[in-house]
N, C-alpha and C positions, 0 to 999 in steps of 0.2 A: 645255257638253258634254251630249249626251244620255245617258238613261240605259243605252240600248242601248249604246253605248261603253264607260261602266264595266263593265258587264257582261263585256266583251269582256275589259276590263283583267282583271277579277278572273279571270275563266277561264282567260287565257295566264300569270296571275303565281302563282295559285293551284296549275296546273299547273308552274311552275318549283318551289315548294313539295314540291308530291307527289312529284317525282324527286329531292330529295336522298338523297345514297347513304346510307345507315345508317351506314358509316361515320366519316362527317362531324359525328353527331348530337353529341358531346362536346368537338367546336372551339368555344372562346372566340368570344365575338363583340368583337372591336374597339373598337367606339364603345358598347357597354354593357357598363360592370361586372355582373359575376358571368351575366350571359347565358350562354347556349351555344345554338350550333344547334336543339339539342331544345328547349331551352325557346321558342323563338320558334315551332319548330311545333306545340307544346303549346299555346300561348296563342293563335295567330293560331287552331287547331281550336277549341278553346273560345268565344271570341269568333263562329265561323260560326255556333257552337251555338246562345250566345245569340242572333245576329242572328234566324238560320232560325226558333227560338218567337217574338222578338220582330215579325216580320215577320206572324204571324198571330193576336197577342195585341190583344184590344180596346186601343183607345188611351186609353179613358174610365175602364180597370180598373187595377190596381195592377199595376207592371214586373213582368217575369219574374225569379222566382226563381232566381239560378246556382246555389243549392246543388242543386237539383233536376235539372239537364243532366246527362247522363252520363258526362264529362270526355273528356280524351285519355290513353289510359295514357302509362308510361315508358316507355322504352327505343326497339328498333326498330318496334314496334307502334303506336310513337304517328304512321309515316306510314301506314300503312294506316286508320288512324283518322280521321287527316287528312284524307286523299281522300272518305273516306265522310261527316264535315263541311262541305267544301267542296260536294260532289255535294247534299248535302240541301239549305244555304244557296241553290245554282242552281236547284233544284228550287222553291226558295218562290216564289224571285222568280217565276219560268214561271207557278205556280200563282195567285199573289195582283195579280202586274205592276207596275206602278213607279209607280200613279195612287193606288193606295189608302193609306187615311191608316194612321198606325202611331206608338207612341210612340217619342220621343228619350231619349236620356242630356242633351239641353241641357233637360228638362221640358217641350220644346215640343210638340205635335201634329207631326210632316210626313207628307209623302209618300213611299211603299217607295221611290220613286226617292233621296229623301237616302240611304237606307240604303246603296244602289248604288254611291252616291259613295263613302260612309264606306269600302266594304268593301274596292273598286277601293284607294285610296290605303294603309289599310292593312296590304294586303297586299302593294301595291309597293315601300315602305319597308321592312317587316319581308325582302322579298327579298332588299332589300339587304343589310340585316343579313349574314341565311345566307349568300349568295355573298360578302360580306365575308370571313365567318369560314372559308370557303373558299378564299379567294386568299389567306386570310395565311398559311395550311398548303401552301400551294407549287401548287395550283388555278388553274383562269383566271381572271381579271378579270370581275367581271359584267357583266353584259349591259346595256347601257345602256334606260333606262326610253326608253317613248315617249315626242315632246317636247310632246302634245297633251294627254297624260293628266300627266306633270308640270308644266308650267302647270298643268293643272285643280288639281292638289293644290296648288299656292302659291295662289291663289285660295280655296279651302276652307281652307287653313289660316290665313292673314290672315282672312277673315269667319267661321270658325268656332270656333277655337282662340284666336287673338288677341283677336277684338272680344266673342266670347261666352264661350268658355268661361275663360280667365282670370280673367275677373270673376266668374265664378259659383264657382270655385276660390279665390280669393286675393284678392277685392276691387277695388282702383284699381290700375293699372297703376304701375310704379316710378317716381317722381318726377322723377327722370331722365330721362325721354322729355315730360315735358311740356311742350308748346308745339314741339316737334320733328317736323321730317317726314321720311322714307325714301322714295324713291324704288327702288322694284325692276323691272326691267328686263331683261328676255329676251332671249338676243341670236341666238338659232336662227334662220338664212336657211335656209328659207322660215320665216317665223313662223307657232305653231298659228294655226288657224281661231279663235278666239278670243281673240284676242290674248295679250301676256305683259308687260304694263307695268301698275303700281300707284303709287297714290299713300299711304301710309299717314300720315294727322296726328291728332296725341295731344294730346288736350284735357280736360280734367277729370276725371282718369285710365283715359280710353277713349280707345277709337280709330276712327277714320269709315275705312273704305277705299272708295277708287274705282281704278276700274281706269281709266287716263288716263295720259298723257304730261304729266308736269311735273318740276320741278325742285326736289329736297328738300335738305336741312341735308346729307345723303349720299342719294348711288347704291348699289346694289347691282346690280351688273354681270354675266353668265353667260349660258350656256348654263340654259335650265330647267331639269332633270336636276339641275347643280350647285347650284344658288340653292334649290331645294327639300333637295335633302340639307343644306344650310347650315343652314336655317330650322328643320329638323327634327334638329338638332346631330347630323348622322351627318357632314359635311365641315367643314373649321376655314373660319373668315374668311377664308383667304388662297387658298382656291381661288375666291376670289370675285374684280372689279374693283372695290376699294371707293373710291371718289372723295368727296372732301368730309370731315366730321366723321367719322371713324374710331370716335369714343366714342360716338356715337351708336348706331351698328351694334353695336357691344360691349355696350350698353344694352340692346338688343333681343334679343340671343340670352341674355343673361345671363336674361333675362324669360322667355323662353319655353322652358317649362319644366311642360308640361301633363301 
């Protein structure tokens, strides 16, 4: 996906963000303990904070300091906060563009475009959260994710959370998955432009992904949208087709856990 894309995510999802009603800010969120509304727009603000310094900090120099950002206040003030976070974050990118190098939280050098990615997926998850915590208090259902930009987040999260940052958190992967393969599988007609099929195999306590049509120990079966909220333990297993070794799958979500 290009970066121009994320971009786009992040500005339509960013904006479903900035329109939560104030009154909403103290609904529980569902799939996280002790969360609420507010705190998801407190933290996804914070995080643009850092990105938008990070996005114009030498990559060669020591990360940017978060006690030093401004925060997001409490209460209703933390969406107007919000909005002015997200607005700077779009402003960097304009200003610096998606080719220029910049540090990572994986220690790596990339390019502002990973950043793009990062910010697009995090803020479409965290969406769901809030409209979560919204349709449990009697609200609509949310809005379902695009199916081009969730693929792209199962892809980022298998190559980036899975194969790198796990190890960089916790070491080898759980022993349980070794020598085990997952197959995950998108089942959206028309499928994105990029397809939506992986192969994941766990081998001395990592993981190699390709993204290919084969046949693993289990499937994991869905619509993009759902197989990404799986992965990212916002929907249980069974909104999924899980075909094959069951414990395998049960292996995997137990693990992922970044």
């Amino acid at each position: 996906m290009q970066a121009e894309r994320h971009l786009e995510i992040l500005r339509a999802e960013g904006g479903h963000i900035a329109a939560i009603p104030a009154d909403a800010l103290d609904a529980p969120v569902p799939t996280l303990p002790d969360w609420t509304v507010e705190r998801v727009v407190r933290h996804l603000g914070k995080i643009h904070q850092w990105v938008a310094a990070t996005l114009t900090t030498d990559p060669s120099g020591p990360p940017v300091d978060t006690s030093t950002l401004a925060g997001i206040p409490a209460g209703p003030a933390c969406l107007p906060a919000y909005r002015q976070a997200l607005d700077a974050t779009l402003r960097a990118f304009d200003e610096v563009g998606t080719t220029a190098s910049a540090p990572s939280f994986t220690g790596e050098t990339v390019d502002t475009a990973w950043w793009a990615r990062r910010q697009a997926h995090e803020v479409a998850i965290h969406r769901i959260d809030a409209h979560d915590a919204i349709h449990a208090r009697g609200g609509p259902a949310p809005a379902p994710l695009a199916v081009d930009g969730a693929a792209d987040g199962i892809d980022e999260w298998a190559r980036v959370f899975l194969a790198v940052r796990f190890a960089q958190r916790f070491g080898d992967l759980p022993p349980a998955l070794e020598g085990r393969t997952i197959h995950i599988h998108g089942t959206d007609d028309p499928a994105p432009p990029d397809g939506a099929e992986w192969l994941l195999t766990f081998d001395q306590g990592r993981v190699e992904v390709v993204a290919t049509h084969a046949k693993g120990d289990v499937a994991l079966r869905g619509p993009a949208q759902d197989l990404l909220l799986a992965l990212w333990r916002r929907r249980p297993l069974e909104s999924l087709d899980v075909i094959g070794a069951r414990s395998v799958a049960d292996d995997l979500l137990d693990a992922a856990r970044f």
